[in-house]
C-alpha positions in Angstrom: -84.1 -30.9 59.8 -83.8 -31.7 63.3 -82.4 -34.1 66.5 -85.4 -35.3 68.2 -86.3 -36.8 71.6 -88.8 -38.5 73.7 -89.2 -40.4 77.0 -92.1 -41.8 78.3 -93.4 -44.4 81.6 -95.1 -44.2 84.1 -92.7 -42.7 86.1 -90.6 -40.1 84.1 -89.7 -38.5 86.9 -86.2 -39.0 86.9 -85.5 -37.2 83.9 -85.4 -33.4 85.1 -84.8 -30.6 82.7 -81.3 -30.9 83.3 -80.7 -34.1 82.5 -83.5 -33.7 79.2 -81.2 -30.7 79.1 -77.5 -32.7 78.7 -79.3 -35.7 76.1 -80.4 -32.6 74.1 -77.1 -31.0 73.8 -75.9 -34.5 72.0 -78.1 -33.2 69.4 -76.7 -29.4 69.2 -75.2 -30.5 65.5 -78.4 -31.5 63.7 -80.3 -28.6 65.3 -78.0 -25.8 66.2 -80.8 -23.0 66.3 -82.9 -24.0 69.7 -83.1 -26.7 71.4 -86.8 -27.0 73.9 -88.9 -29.5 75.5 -92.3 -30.6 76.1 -93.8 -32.0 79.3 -96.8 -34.2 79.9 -97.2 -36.6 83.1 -96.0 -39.5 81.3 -94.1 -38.2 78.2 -91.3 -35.5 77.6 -90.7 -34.2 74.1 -87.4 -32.9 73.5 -85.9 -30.8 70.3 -82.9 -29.3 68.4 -84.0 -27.9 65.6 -82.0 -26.6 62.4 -84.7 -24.2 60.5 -85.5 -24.5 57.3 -88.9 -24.1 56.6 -91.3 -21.5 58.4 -88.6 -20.3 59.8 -90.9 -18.1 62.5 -93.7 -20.6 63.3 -92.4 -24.0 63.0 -91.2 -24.7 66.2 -90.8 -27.7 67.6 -92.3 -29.7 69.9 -95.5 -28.8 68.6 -98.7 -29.4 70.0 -101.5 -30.2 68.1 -104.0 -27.0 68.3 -107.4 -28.7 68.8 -106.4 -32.3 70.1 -104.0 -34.1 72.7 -101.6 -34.4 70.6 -97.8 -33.3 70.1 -95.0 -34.6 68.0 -91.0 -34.0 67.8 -90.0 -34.5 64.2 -86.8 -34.9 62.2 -87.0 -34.2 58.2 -88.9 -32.7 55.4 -92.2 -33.4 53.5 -91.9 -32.0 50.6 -95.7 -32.6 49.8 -96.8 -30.8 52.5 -98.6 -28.1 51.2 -100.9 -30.8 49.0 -101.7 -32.2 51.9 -102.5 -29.6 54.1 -104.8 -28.4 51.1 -106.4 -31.9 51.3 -106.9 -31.6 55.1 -108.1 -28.8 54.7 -111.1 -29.6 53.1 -112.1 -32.4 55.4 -112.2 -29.5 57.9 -108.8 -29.4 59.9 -107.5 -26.4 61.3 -103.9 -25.1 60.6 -102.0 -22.6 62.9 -98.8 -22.7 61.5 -96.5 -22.7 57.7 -94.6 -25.9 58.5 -95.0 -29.6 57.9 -94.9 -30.4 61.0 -98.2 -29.7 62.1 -99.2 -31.0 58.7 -97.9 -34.2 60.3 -99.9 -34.1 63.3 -103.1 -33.7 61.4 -102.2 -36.2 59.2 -102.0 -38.2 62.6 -105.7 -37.6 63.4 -106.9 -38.1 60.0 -105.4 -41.3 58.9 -104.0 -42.8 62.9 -101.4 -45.1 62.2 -101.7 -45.5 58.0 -101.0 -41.6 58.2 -96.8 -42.1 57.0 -98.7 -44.1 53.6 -99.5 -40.5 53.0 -95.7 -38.7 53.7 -93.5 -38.1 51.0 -90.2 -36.9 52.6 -87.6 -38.0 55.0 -88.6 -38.4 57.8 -88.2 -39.8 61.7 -90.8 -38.4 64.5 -92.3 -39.9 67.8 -96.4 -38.3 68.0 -97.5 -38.6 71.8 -101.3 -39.3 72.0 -103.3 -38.8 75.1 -107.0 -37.8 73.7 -109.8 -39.4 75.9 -112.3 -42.0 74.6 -114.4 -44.2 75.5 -111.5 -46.6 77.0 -110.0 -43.4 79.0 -106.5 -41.6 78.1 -104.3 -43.7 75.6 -101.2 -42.5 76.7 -99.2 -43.8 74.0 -96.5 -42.7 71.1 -96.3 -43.2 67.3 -93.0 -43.8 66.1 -92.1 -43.7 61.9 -89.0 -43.8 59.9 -89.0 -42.6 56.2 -89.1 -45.1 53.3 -85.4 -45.9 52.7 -83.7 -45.0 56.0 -82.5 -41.5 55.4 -83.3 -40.1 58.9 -82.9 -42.3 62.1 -84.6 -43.5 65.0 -83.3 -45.6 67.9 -85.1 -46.9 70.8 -84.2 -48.3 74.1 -86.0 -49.4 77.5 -84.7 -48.1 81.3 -84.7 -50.1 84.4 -88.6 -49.4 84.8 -89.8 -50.3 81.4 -90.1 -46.3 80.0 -88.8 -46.0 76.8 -86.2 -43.3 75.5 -86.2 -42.4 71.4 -83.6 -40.5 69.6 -82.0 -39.3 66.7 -78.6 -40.5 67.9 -77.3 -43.2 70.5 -75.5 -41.3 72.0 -78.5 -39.3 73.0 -80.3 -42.0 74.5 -76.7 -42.7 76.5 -76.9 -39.3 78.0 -80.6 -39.6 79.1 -78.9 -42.5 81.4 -79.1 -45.6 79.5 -75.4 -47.2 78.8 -75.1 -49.2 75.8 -74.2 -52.8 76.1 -71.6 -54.1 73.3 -73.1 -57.0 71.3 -70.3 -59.5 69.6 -72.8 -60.5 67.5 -73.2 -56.7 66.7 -69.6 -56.7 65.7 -69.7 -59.7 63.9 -72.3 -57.5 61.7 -69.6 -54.9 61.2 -67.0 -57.3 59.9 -69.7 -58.8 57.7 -70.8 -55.7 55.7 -68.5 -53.0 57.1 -71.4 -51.2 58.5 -74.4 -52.3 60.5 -77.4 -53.2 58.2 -80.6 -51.2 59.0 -82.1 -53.8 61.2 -80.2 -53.8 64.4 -77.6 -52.3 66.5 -73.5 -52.8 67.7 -75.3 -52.6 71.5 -78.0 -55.6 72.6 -79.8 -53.0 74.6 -80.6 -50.1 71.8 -82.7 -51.1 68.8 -83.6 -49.1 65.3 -86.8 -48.5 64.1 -86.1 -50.0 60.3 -86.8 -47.9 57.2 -90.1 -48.1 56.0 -91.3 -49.2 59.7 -94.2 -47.6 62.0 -94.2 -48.8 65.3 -96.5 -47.9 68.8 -95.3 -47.8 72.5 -98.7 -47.4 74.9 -97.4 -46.7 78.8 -100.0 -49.0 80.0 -99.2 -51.8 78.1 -96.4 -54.8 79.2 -95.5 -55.8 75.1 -93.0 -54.4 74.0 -92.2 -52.8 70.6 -93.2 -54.6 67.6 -92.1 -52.3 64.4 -94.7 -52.7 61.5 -93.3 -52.4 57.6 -96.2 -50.0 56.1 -94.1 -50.0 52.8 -91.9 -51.8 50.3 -91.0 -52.0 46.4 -93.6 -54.0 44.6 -92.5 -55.9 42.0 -95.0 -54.9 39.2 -92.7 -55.1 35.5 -93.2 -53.2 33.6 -93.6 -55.0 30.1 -91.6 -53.5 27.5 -94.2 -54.1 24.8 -96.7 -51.8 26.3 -94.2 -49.2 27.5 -91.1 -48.4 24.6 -87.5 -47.1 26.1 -88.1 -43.7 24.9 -91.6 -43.6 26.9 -89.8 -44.5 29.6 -86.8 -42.0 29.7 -89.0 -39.1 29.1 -91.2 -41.1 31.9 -88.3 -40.9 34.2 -86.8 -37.7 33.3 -90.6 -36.1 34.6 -90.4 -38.1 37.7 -86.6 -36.2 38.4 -87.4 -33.2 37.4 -90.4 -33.3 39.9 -88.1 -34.6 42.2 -85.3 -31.8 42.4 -88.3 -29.1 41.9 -89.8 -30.6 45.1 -86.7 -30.6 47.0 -85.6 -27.1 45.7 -88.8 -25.6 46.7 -89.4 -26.8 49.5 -87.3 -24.8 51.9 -86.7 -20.9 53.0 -83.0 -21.2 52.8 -81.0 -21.1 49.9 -80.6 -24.7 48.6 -77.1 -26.4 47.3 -75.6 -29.1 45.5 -73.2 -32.1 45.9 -71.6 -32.0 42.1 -69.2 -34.8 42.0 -69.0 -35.0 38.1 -70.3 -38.4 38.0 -73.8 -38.9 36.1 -76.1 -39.0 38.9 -74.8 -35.5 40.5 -74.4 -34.1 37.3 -77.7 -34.7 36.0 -79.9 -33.7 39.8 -77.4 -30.4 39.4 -78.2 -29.3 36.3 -82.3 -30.0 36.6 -81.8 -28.0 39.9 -80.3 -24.8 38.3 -83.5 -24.3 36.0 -85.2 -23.8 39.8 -83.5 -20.9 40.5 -82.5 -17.6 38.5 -79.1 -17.3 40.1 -75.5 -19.5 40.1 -76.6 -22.5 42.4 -73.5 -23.3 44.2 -71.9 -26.3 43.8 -69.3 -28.6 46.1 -66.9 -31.3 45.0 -64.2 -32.5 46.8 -61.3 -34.9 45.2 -58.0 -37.1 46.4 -54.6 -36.1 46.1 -51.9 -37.8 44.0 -54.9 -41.1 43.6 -54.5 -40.8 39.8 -58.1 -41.8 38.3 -59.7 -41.5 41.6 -60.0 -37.7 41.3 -62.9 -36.6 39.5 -62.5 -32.7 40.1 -61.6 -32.0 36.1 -64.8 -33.5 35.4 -66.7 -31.7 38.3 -65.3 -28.0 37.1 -66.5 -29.4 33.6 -70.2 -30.2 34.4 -69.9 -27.0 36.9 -69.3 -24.8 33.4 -71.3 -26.5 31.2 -74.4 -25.9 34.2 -73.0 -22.6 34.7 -73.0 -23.3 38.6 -71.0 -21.3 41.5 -68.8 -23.8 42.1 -66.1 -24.6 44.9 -63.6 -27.4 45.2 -62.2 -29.3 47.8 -59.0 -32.3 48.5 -59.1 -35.0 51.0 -56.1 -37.3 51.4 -53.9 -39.5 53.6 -52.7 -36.8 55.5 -56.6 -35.9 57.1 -55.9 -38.5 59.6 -57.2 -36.1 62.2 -60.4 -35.7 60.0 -61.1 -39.6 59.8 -60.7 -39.4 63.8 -63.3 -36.8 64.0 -65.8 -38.7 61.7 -65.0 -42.5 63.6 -65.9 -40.3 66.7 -68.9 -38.9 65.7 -70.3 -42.1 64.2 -72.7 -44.0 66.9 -71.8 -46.9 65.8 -68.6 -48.5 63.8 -68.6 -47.6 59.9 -66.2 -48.1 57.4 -67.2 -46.6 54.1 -64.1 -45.2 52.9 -65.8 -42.1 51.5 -66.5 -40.6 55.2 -63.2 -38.8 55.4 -64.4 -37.1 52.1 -67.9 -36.7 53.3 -67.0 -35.0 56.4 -64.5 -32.7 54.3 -67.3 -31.7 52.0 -70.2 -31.0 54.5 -68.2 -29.0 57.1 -67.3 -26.8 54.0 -70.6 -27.1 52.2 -72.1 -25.9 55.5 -70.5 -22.7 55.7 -72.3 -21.9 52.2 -75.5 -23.3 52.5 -78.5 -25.0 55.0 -79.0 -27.6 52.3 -77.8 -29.3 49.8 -78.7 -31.8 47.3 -76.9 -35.1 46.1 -77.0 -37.9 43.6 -77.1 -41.0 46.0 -79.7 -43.8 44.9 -78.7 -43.3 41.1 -76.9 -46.6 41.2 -79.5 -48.5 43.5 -82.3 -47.7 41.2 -81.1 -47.9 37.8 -78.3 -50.6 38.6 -75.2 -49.1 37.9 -72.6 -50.8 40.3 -70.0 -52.8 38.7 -71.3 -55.8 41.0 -74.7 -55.4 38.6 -72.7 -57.2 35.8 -69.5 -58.6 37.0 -71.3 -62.3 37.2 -71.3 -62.3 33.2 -67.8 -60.8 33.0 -65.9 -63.0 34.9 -62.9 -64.8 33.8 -63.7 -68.0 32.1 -62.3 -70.4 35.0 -64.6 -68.3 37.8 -67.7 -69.2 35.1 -66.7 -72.6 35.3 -66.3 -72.5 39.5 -70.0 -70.6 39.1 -71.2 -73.5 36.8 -70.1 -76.2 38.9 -71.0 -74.5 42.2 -74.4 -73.7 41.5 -73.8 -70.2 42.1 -76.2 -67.7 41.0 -75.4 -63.6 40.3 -77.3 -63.2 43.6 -75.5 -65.8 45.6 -72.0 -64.6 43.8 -73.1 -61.1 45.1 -73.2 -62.2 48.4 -70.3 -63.6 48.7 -68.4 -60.6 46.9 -69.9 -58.1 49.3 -69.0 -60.0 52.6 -65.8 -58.5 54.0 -65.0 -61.1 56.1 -66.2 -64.1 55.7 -67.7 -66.9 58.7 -64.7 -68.6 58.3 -62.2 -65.5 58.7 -64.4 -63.8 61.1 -64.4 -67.0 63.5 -60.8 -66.9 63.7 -60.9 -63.3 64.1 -63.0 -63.1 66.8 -62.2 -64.0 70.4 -64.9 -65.9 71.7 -65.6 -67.9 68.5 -68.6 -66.5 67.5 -70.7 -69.0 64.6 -72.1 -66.0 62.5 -75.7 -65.3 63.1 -75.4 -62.6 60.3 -78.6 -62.4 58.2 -77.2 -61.5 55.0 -80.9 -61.1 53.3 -83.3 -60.2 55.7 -85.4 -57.4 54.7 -84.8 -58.7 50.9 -85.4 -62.7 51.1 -88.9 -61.8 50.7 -87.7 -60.6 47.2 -88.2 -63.1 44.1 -85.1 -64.5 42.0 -81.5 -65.1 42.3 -80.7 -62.9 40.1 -79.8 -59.0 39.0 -83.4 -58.0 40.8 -82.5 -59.6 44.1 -79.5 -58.0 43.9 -81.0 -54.8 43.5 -83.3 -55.6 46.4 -80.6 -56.1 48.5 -79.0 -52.7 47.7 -81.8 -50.9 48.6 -82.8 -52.5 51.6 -79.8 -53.0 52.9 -76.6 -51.8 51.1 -78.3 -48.1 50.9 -79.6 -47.4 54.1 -76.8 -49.2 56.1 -73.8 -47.9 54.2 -74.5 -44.9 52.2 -77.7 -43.0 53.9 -75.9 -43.0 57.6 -72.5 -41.9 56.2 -74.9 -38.8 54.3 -76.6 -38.2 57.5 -74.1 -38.7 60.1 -71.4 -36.6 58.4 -73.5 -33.9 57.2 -75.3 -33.5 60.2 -72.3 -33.2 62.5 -71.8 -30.2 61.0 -75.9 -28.8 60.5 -76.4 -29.4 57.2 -79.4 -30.9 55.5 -78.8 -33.2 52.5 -82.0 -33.9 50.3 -81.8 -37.3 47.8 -84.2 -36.2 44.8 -83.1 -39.7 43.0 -85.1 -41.5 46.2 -88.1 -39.7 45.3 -90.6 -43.0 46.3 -92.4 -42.3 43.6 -89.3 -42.3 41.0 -88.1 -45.4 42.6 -91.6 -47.1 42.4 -91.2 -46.7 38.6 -87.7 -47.0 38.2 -87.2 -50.4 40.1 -90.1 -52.3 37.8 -88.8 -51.2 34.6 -87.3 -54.0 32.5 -83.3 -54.7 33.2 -82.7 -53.8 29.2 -83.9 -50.4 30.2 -81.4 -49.7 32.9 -78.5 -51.8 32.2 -76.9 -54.8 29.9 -73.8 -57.0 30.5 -71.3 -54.4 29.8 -72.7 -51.0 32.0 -75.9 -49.8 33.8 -77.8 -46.4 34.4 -78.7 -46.3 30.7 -81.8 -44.0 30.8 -79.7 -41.6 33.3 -76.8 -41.9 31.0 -79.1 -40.7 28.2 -80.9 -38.1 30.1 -77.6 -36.6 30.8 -76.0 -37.1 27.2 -79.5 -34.4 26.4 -76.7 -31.9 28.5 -73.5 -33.6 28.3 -71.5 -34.8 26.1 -71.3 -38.5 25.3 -67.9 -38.8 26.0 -68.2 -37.5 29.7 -71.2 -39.5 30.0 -69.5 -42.7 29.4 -66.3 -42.5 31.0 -65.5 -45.4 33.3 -67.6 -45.1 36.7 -64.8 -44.0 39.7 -67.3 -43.8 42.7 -66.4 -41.7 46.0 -64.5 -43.6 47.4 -61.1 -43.3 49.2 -58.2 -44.8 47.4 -57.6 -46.8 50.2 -54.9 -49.2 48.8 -53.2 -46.5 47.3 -52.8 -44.9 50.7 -51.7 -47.8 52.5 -48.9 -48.3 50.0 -47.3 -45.4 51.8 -44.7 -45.5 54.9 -47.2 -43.1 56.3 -50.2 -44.5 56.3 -48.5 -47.9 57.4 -47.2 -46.5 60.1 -50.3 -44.9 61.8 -52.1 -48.2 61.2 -49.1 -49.6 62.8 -49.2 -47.1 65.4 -53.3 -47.6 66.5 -53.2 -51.7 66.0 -50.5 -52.2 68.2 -50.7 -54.6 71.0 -52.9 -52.9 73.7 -54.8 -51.4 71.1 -58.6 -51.7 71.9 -59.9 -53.9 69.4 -57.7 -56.8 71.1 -60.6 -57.0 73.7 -62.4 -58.3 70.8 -60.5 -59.9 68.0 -57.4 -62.2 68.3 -54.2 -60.1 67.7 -52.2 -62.5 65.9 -54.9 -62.8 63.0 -55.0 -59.0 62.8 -51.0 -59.0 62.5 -51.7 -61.6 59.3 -54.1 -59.2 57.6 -51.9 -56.3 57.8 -48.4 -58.0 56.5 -51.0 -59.0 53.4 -52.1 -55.7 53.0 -48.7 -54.2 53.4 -46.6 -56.7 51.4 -48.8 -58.2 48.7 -51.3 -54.8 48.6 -54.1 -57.0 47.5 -57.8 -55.1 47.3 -59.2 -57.5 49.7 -56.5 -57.1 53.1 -56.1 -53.9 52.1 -59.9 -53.1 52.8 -60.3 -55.6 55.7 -57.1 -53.6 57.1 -59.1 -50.3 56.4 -62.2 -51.6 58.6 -60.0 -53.3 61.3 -58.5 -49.2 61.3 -62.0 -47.6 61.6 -62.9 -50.3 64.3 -60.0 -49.4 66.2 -60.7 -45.6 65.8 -64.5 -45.9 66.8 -63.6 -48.0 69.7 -60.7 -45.7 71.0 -63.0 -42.3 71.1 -65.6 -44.6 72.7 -64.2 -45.8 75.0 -66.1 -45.6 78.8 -69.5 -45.0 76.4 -70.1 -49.0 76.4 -70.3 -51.5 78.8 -69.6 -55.3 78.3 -71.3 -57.6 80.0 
């Protein structure tokens, strides 16, 4: 796991090794244990790399030992050994342990189809400049792993060169100054995040998940990002495949999965054990990996009543037999949810951060990597918002009836923070929303629990959930590995038939099953809490009220951006009434505050 880097142009000049130097030193968290470039006449590979497998040889960049070629890389592939054996035998020579150079062969075997063949996380930029018959290409090969775990930005300087890297702020310190996009914060107040497919800045851009793309020096085009996969929608009919076939189906697939992730790595490997089923159940497959006491992390909130899961955490932690150590976030961590607002490169607002960052900075300490149970609930549909269309009270039926509305429509609406209306009254210069809300998923068929579904993967996961994992465990150089987004579980899991995975009343059923084989039932099917913060509880107190009071007072920053008198509104709601919705729209009007405050002088607005 690594921060990566790479320029190229015609003229690269202007980036010396001290200035390669400073952009690399924004990357010093994800790779702690060297940082080193790369020069060619018209590219510069840069590297911070955190060591985890081949610890000796797989330094980075690496260039290819029979062909132009190098490559910086961020990630794993846990199916690197395979495919080296495959190589191998269509003649390729291997100098090195690591997957990296596994990569760049892969590169010169398959060209462009070669991340088809990946199975990992992964972001890296390959710089070709073999001769043929055309001359020198001259020319990088930009990917970004299936569902968005790892990054990858992109920007353009003054002379049409391109910088790429891990972070934003890395590209800023190479000497390109992000531009604030309104529309970009529109995004934010939409969703609370930014979805996968864009930026808060008009001038930096994402490579999406799941996306290859090619940037050739000679060439005038610019970047045109290529999808080289997606979920197919292939059901699975029930008559042909029973529920029993397909637990033990998907129990083989996870198994594989954590014995993948466990063993590929020469570090001693941890786990995120929340006491929830999806945790649980990637915990306890991982401990039959390893003849000692895997150690295990939870963390839990103070005085929030059911929102602390730690009794059920030490549970599942005795039951695995697991060396197990426990955590507390609360209110107080103000200082902690400054850090993490800081840190982010853009605005985010999951209220689990504070937590996350609490748990990785101690998880670190312990461990190099560490496993966790995110995807659970995207593959095997087990949010609340998977069933609340059929549980609704009878007179929201009746508005649904009468509106047309369908569970994927509803869904939309329920997830939008803010909605046109609000945010145009929010927003100084009267933005009309240009939000995509589907995107990525509108190519998805149906209205119903599947297009949800597609939506949470291809936008909810990677824009919400996968940047808080990376972003706060990364600031403090730990690795986090997602065996429930194996592709090829999530292939199988996402075609299996609804009944399989969820009815009207509660989802995950195969998982929940899987995990009553260890468990017992009633911790299984205790009500789901999540990881999130309790976020109206702590804005019931004087405390809390008055920081918020304290950052969103006039002259705060965000009054550059939204109208002050609408922001006073939200927060009397939240304050007075305590209803869920102002007291979450108060919580990401906080976070914006806090992300704009420590970045202030990184931006410009034009």
């Amino acid at each position: 796991m690594c921060g990566i880097l790479t320029i190229a142009g015609k003229n690269i000049g202007k980036y010396d090794t001290q200035k390669v130097g400073v952009a690399l030193q924004t990357l010093a968290h994800r790779g702690p244990d060297e940082q080193k470039e790369m020069r060619f006449e018209n590219c510069i590979l840069g590297q911070a790399r955190l060591s985890i497998i081949d610890l000796g040889g797989g330094k980075q960049p690496m260039r290819n030992n029979t062909e132009n070629i190098a490559i910086t890389f961020n990630g794993e592939i846990y199916n690197y050994k395979e495919l080296k054996e495959e190589l191998e035998k269509k003649g390729h020579k291997f100098s090195t342990q690591s997957d990296t150079e596994v990569i760049l062969k892969a590169y010169l075997e398959y060209g462009k189809e070669c991340p088809k063949y990946l199975d990992g996380m992964f972001a890296f930029a390959i710089w070709d400049e073999r001769q043929d018959k055309n001359g020198g290409k001259k020319e990088i090969f930009l990917a970004r792993d299936r569902f968005g775990k790892k990054p990858l930005y992109y920007a353009f300087d003054a002379e049409g060169g391109i910088v790429i890297a891990s972070e934003i702020k890395t590209i800023a310190a190479a000497g390109i100054r992000p531009v604030l996009d309104p529309e970009g914060i529109d995004a934010y107040l939409t969703f609370m995040y930014l979805p996968p497919w864009r930026t808060v800045y008009k001038n930096i851009f994402p490579i999406p998940p799941a996306h290859s793309a090619h940037f050739s020096v000679d060439a005038t085009e610019k970047i045109s990002p290529v999808r080289y996969w997606a979920l197919e929608q292939k059901p699975i009919d029930p008559k042909e495949v029973s529920y029993d076939d397909a637990k033990s189906h998907v129990k083989e697939l996870l198994v594989k999965a954590v014995e993948k992730r466990m063993l590929a790595s020469d570090v001693e490997v941890g786990s995120f054990l929340s006491g929830g089923v999806d945790s649980t159940l990637v915990t306890a497959y991982a401990q039959k990996f390893v003849s000692h006491p895997i150690k295990t992390f939870s963390v839990g909130y103070d005085g929030a009543g059911e929102k602390n899961e730690l009794p059920f955490a030490e549970v599942a932690a005795k039951k695995i037999g697991t060396d197990h150590h426990v955590l507390h976030a609360s209110a107080e961590n103000k200082d902690v949810l400054e850090n993490a607002m800081a840190y982010f490169d853009e605005p985010h607002a999951d209220s689990a951060d504070l937590a996350q960052y609490i748990l990785s900075e101690y998880t670190a300490k312990e461990v190099k990597v560490a496993l966790a149970g995110d995807g659970g609930d995207e593959l095997f549909l087990g949010y609340g918002w998977h069933t609340v269309f059929w549980n609704r009270p009878k007179l929201a039926r009746l508005k649904n009836m009468l509106t047309f509305a369908t569970p994927y429509s509803e869904h939309l609406r329920l997830v939008t923070q803010f909605s046109p209306t609000e945010r145009r009254r929010l927003m100084k210069d009267n933005l009309s929303s240009k939000v995509d809300m589907e995107h990525f998923s509108r190519d998805f068929i149906g209205t119903g629990v599947e297009k949800i579904n597609a939506f949470d993967i291809t936008t909810y996961l990677p824009g919400q959930l996968l940047s808080k994992v990376d972003m706060m465990s990364m600031r403090h150089s730990l690795e986090v590995r997602c065996p429930l987004l194996d592709y090829q579980l999530a292939e199988y899991a996402y075609n299996l038939p609804r009944a399989y995975k969820m009815n009207t009343g509660t989802g995950k059923l195969i998982l929940k099953d899987l995990l009553a084989e260890i468990m017992p039932r009633e911790f299984v099917d205790r009500k789901k809490q999540g990881f999130g913060a309790p976020v109206r509880h702590w804005l019931s107190q004087p405390d809390m009220q008055k920081y918020v009071e304290k950052n969103l007072a006039p002259g705060a920053k965000i009054y550059s951006l939204l109208r002050e008198e609408e922001v006073r509104k939200i927060l009397a709601a939240a304050f007075t009434t305590k209803r869920p919705k102002e007291s979450y729209q108060t919580w990401i009007l906080l976070c914006l505050e806090l992300w704009l405050k420590s970045h202030e002088g990184f931006y410009r607005v034009d």
